[in-house]
N, C-alpha and C positions, 0 to 999 in steps of 0.2 A: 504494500500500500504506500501511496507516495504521501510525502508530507510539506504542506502546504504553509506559508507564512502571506499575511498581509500587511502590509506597510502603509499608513496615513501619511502625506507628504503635506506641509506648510511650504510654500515658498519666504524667502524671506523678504520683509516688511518693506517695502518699497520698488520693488524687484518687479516689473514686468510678468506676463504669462510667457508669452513669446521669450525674454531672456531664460526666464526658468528654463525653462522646457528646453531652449537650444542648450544650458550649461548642465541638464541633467540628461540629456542625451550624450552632448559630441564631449563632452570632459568627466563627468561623474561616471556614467556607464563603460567607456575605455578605462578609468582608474580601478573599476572595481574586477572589469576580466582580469586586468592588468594584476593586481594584488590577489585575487584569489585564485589563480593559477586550476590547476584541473579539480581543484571544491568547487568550480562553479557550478550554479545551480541549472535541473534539465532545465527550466525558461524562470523568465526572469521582464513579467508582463509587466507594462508601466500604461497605465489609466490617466488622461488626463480630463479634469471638469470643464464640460463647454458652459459656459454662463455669458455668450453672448449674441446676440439676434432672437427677435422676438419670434420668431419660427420655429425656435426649438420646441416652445409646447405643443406647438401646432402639431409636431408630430410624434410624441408621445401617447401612448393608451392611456394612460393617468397623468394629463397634464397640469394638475392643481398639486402633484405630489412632485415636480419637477423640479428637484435642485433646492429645494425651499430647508434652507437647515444646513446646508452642506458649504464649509468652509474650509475645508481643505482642498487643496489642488492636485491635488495626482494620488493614485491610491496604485501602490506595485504589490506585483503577485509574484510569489517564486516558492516557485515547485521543485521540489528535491527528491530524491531515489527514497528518501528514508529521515528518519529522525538524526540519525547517525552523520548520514550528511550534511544534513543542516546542522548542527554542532560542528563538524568539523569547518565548514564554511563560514558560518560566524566567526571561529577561532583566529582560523587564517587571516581574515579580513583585520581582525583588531590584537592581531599578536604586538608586540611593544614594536619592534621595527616597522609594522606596517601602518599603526591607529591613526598619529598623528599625522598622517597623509590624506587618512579617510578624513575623518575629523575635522582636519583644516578647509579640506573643501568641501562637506556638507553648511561649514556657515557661510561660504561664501555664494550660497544659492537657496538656500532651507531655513526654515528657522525649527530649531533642533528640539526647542521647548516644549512643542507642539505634538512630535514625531509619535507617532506610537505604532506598535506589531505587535499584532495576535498570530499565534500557531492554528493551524487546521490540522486538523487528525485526518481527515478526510478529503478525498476528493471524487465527484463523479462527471463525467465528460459528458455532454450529452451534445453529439453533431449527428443532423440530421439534411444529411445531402440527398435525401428524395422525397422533401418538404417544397414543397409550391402554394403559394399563398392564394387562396381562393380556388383549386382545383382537386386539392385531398377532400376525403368524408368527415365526415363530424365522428365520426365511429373509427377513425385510423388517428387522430389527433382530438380527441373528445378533451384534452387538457390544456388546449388550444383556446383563448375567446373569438368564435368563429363571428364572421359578418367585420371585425376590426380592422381586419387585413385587406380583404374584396377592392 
């Protein structure tokens, strides 16, 4: 079973979305293959909050429940072989010779106060590539809200 962590990202206090994002992309993600050598994690998803044009709710199913509360900016996923893994990944990243390199560049894009990870114990995939929206039965995707998609 694979083991799952989620990460709440703050950018930091004055920082652009667009800056974030390009310094957590093209410099925090190369520093972090870079430092964790073959611990890195099997992926290592990075979510970022759209919170701008007024057409996002437009096209959401629950448009009143859209974004409303959500103050963090990026929410990362990383999925690991195991528990084991993730322990030794974390290690790696913040062994004495590596931390303050992580460190120094999570303040210069994040604000760190904020940060929080929870573990998943679990994880279940669900891709479903012979789904077409408005052409299946109500009885092959009955968990589906049908008529939302049409």
């Amino acid at each position: 079973m694979v083991f799952v962590v989620l990460i709440t990202v703050w950018r930091k206090p004055g920082m652009s979305m667009e800056a974030f994002y390009d310094h957590y992309e093209n410099v925090h993600m190369p520093l972090i293959r870079d430092l964790a050598g073959d611990k890195i994690p099997i992926s290592h998803n990075r979510l970022y909050v759209t919170r701008t044009g007024p057409e996002l709710k437009e096209r959401m199913v629950q448009p009143s429940e859209c974004g409303d509360g959500i103050d963090y900016d990026a929410v990362a996923e990383l999925v690991f072989e195991n528990e084991e893994h993730n322990l030794a990944y974390w290690k790696v990243l913040y062994r004495p010779e590596a931390e303050g390199r992580l460190t120094e560049d999570e303040y210069k894009f994040m604000d760190r106060s904020k940060l929080r990870i929870v573990a998943m114990h679990s994880k279940d995939l669900m891709i479903r590539n012979d789904f077409f929206p408005g052409k299946d039965s109500t009885e092959k995707y009955p968990f589906l809200p049908h008529g939302k998609f049409a």
